[in-house]
C-alpha positions as semicolon CSV with decimal commas, in nm:
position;residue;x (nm);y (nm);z (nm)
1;X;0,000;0,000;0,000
2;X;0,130;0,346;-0,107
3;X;0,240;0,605;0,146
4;X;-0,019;0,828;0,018
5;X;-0,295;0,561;0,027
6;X;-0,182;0,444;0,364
7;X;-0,215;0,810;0,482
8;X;-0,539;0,888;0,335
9;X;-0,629;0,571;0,510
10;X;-0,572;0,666;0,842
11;X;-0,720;1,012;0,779
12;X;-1,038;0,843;0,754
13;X;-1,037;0,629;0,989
14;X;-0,974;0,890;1,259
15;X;-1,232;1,094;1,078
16;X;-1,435;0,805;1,167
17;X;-1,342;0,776;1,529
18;X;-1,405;1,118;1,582
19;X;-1,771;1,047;1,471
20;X;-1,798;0,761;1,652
21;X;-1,640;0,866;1,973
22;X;-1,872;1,149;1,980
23;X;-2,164;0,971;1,888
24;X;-2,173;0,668;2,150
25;X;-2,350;0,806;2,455
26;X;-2,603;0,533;2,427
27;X;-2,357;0,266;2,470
28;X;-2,170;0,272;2,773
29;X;-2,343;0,199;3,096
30;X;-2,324;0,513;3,300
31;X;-2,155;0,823;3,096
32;X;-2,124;1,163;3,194
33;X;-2,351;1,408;3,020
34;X;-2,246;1,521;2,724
35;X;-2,201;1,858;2,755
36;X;-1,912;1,719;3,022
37;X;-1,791;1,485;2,779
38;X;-1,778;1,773;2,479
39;X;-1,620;2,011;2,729
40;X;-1,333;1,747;2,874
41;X;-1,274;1,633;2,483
42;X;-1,255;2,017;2,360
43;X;-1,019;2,093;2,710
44;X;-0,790;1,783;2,599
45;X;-0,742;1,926;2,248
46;X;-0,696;2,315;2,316
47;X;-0,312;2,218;2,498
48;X;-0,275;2,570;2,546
49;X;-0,579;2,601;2,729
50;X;-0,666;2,971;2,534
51;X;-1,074;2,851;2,513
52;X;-0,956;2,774;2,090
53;X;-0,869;2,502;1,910
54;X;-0,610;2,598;1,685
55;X;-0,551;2,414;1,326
56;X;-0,208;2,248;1,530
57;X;-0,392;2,128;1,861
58;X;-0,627;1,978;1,593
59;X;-0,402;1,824;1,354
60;X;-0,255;1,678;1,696
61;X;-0,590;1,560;1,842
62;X;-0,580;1,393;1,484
63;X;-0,270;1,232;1,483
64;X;-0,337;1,096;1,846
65;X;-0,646;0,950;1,763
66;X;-0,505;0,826;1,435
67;X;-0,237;0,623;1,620
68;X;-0,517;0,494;1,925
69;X;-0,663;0,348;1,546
70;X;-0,381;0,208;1,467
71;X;-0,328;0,034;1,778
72;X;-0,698;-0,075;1,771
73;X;-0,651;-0,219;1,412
74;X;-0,350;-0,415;1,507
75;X;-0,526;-0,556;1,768
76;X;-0,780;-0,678;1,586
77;X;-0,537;-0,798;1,288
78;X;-0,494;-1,148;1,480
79;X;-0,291;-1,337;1,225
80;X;-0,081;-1,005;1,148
81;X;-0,116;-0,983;0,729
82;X;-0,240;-0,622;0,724
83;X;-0,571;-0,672;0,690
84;X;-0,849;-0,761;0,937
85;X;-1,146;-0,970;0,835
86;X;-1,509;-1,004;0,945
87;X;-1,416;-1,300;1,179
88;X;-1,114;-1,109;1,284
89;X;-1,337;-0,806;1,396
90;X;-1,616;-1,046;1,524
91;X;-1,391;-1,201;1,742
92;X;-1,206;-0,880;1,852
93;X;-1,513;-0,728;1,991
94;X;-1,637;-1,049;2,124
95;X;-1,333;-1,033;2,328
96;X;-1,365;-0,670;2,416
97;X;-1,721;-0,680;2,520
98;X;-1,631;-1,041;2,772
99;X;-1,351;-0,787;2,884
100;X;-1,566;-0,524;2,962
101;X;-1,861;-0,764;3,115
102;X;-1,569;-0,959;3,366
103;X;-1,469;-0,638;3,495
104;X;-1,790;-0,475;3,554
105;X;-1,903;-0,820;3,732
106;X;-1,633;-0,780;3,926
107;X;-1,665;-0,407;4,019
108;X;-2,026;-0,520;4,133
109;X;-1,891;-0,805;4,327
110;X;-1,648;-0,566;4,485
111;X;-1,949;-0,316;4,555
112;X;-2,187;-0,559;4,748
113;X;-2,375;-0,238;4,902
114;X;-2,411;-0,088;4,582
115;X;-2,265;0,291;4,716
């Protein structure tokens, strides 16, 4: 895959994190509100804490979710040829989801008066 390609790849696919990222409220069990979510993801990017985003802080909000991708992607690329396929993924979030379950089961095991 071309430099280019590769690039424009990754583009997108933080694009689409982005999106995503901001779009999940629904899916997590118990999530701040998301004006506190918008405000704590706007306070991450503006490093220079001037109440902006500059085109910098967001080309580096970019990059850093571009890499969290690409960590994500080789995660899910089990038999490591580049590519990730349906079972791949399938199984990946199987495996995230069992993760997530065991240690929220065990958080409420911990928490037998529920405070």
């Amino acid at each position: 895959m071309s430099q280019h390609r590769l690039a424009k790849l990754c583009l997108v696919t933080a694009s689409c994190a982005l999106a995503t990222l901001l779009s999940t409220s629904a899916l997590a069990d118990k999530k701040p509100p998301r004006s506190d979510r918008d405000r704590d993801m706007f306070a991450r990017v503006d490093s220079d804490g001037d109440g902006y985003i500059s085109a910098a802080e967001h080309a580096a909000g970019i990059a850093a979710m571009t890499e969290k991708m690409n960590q994500r992607f080789t995660a899910m690329d089990a038999d490591g040829d580049g590519r990730v396929s349906a079972q791949e993924a399938k199984e990946h979030h199987q495996a995230l989801r069992a993760e997530r379950r065991d240690r929220r089961d065990h958080y409420r095991e911990q928490d037998r008066d529920r405070d």
